[in-house]
C-alpha positions, -999 to 999 in steps of 0.1 A, spaced: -58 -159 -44 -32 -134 -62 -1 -133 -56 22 -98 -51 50 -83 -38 56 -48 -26 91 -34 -34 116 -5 -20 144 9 -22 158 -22 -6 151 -50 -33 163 -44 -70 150 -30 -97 151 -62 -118 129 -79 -94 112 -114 -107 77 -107 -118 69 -147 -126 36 -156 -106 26 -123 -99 -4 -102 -105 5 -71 -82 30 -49 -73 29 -24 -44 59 3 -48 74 26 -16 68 64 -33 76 79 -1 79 91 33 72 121 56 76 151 32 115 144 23 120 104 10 120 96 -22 123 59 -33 153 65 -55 144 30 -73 109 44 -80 113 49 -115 126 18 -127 102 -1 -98 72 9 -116 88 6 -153 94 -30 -144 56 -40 -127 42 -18 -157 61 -35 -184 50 -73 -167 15 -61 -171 7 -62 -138 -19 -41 -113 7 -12 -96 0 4 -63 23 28 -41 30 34 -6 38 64 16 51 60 50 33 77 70 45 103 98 25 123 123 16 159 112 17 181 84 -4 159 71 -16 180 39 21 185 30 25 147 32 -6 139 10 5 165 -15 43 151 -16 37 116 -20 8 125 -50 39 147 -64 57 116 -69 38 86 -75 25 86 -108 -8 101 -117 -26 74 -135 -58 57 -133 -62 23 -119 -28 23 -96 -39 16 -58 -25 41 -30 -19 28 4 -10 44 35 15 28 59 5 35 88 28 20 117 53 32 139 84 56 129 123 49 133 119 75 164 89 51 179 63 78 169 30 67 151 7 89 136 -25 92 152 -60 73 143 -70 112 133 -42 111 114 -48 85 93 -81 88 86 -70 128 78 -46 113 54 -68 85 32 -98 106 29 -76 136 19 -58 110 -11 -92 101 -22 -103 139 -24 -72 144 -46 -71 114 -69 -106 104 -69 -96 79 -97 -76 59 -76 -82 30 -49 -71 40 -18 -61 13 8 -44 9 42 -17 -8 54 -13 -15 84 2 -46 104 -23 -70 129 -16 -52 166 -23 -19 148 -55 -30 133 -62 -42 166 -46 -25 194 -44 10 181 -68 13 157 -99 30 171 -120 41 137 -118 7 117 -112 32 85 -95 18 58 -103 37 28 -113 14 -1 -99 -18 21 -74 -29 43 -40 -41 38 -31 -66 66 3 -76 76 -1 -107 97 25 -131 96 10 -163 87 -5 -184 62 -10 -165 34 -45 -154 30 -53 -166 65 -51 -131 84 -61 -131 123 -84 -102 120 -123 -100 115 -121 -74 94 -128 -79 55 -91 -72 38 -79 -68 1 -48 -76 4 -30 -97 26 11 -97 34 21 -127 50 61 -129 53 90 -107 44 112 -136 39 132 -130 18 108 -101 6 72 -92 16 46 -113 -7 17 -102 -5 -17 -122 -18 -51 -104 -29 -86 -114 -21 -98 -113 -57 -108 -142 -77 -85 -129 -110 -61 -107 -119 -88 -90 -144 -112 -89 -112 -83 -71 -91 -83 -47 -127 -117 -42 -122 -119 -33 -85 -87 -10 -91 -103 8 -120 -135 14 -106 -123 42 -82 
């Protein structure tokens, strides 16, 4: 399995890229955060050579605004994966399975060229999860062996501890497989 991280505005810009074939960057969140690390993030997954991807946090409503605002910032290029995190809010609010489903197909509508994934962690896959949508494949957080998910569910990409950052692996047999599933939006 691949090896990844995902990254925010809480770990450095200058974090280590040895061992890894993917990157999953925070864009944004609701229609008002911006990763201010974004930028340099990106520059440094891009310049290891490896696959990018970016997240939005996901609030309830306005869900066109939200779509339109994290595509605003995330950069416009073929090949990066989108992913939706979908889990509750600061204030305890979630959006809904509606919601969410709303919000991936309305990505892939406007980046067609893109992968587009959820992310989501094992009691909402299971507990509030009603549609099983995922987009073009899930992205479980399950705290536990890596690549060893609890779920049924056939998953891309799987994030197994955030200590002392999330690592992530993939369920492709290569990097240049991962760069063929990612390109073939």
């Amino acid at each position: 399995m691949l090896r990844g991280i995902d990254v925010s505005a809480y770990q450095s810009s200058s974090y280590s890229t040895e061992g890894l074939s993917f990157v999953f960057v925070k864009a944004t969140e609701g229609r008002s955060y911006v990763n201010p690390k974004l930028a340099a993030q990106t520059k440094r997954a891009r310049d290891a050579g490896l696959v990018v991807g970016f997240y939005h946090f996901l609030w309830p409503g306005n869900l066109t605004d939200q779509a339109e605002y994290f595509l605003g910032k995330a950069p416009d290029r073929a090949g990066d994966v989108l992913a939706v995190d979908w889990e509750r809010t600061g204030d305890g609010t979630r959006a809904s399975n509606a919601e969410k489903d709303r919000f991936l197909r309305r990505l892939k509508e406007l980046r067609p060229d893109n992968r587009v994934v959820l992310y989501c962690n094992r009691d909402f896959w299971l507990n509030v999860d009603t549609t099983s949508y995922a987009g073009d494949g899930l992205w479980i957080a399950d705290y536990v062996g890596a690549g060893k998910p609890r779920v049924k569910a056939r998953w891309r990409f799987h994030q197994y501890t955030d200590d002392p950052l999330d690592k992530n692996v993939a369920a492709f047999e290569s990097k240049a497989a991962l760069r063929r599933w990612a390109d073939g939006a």
